[in-house]
N, C-alpha and C positions, 0 to 999 in steps of 0.2 A: 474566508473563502465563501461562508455562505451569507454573508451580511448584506447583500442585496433579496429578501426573500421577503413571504407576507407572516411565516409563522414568529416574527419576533416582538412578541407579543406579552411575554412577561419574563418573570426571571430566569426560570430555567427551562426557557426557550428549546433547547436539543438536548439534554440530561444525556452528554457524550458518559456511555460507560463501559468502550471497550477504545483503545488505543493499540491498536498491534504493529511495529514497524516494519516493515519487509527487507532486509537490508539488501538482499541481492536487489534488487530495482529500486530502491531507493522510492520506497513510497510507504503510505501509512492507511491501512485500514480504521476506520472508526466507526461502531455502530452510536448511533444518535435518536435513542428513545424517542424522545417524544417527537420526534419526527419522524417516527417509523421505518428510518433509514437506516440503510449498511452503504457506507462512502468511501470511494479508494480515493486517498490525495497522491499525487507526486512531491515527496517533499523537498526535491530542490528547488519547484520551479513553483510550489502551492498551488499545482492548476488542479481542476476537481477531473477526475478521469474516469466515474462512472459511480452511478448511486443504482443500488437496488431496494425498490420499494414499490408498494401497490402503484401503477401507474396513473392512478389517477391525483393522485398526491401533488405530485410536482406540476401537474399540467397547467400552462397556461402564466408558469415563470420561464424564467430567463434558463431554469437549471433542465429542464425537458428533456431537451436534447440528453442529457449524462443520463438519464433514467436506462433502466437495461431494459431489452423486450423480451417477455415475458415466453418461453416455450407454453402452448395451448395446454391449460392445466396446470398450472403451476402455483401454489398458495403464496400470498403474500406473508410477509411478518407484519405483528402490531406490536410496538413497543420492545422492540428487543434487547437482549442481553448479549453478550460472551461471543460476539462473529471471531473468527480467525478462518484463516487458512488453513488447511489441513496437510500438514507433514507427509512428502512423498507423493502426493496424487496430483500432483504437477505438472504440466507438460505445456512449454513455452505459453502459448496466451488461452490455454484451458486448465482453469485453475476449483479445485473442491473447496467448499464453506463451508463451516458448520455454525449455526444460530439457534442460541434459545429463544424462541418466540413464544413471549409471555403472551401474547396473543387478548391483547387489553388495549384498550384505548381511551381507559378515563381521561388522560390528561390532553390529549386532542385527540375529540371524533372526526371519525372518515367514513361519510356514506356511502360505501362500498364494503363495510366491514362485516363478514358473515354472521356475527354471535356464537361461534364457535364456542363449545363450554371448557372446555382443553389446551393446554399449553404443548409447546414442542419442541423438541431435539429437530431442527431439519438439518436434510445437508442436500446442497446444489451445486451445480456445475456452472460456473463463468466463463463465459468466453470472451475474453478482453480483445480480441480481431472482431469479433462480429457487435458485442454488443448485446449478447443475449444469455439470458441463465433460465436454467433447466433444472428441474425438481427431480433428486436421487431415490430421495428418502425423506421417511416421516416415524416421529417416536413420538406417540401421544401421552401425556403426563396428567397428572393432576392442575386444575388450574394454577398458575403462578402470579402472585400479583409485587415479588419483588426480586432482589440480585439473583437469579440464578446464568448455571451454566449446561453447556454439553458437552464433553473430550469422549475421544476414541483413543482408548488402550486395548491396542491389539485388537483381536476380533470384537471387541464391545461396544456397546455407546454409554455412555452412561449419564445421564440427568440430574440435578441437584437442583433439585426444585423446592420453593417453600412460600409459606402464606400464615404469617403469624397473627393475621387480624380473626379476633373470636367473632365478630360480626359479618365474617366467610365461613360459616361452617364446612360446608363444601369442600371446601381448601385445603390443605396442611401440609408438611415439608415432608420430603422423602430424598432417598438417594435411589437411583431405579438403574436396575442394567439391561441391555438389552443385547441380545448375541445375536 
């Protein structure tokens, strides 16, 4: 799907580490690290049907157009973890996300990246008619420099964040809830 692009450039090109399938539409979410992507496929048809990511990323490929626009304000992800849709907060083509954004871009920078020092639980609004996603919410964490996730049980959020490299002191794993 995305084999015409400039980022394939070494081996693990899109470090795909969320695969979620949606069966009522028949399509497939994937978040794709090191491209700083959240991608919805159709998977009867393999067409790409919208990617959220900083829009300057994709600019100036073939994939542009599928970039979502951004509501005024709205933070990007960098390297993220764990996208899904969120259970019940559904409504025909506005659909709720939840994304840990480890908020890192060692393995490809993007200059447009803030340096934020913080990792995050976010969760946003899509709207697959318009083409646009909108910032809910924000759970600021400890930095995260690997697998983490975000679920909402019931009123909470809760984060599972962690950083086992000792040459991040700054860093370290928690589980954090937030009401």
């Amino acid at each position: 799907v995305l084999s015409d692009n400039p980022y394939l450039d070494y081996f693990d090109w899109a470090h795909i580490n969320t695969v979620s399938y949606q069966p009522d539409e028949h399509s497939v979410l994937i978040s794709a690290r090191n491209l700083h992507s959240v991608i919805k496929l159709d998977w009867e048809t393999g067409d790409l049907l919208w990617i959220f990511c900083d829009t300057e990323f994709w600019k100036g490929t073939k994939y542009e157009s599928k970039v979502l626009t951004p509501e005024a304000g709205t933070p990007f992800c960098y390297q993220s973890h764990a996208a899904y849709f969120l259970d019940g907060f559904q409504s025909g083509d506005v659909k709720r996300l939840i994304i840990y954004d480890n908020h890192w871009q060692k393995r490809r920078p993007v200059a447009s990246f803030d340096k934020d020092k913080k990792s995050y639980v976010r969760i946003y609004e899509i709207d697959e008619k318009n083409m646009t996603v909108k910032h809910l919410k924000s759970f600021g964490t400890e930095k995260s420099t690997i697998r983490s996730n975000g679920v909402v049980v019931g009123k909470s959020v809760f984060s599972m964040s962690g950083a086992l490299r000792k040459e991040q002191e700054e860093c370290g794993g928690k589980i954090t809830e937030f009401d």
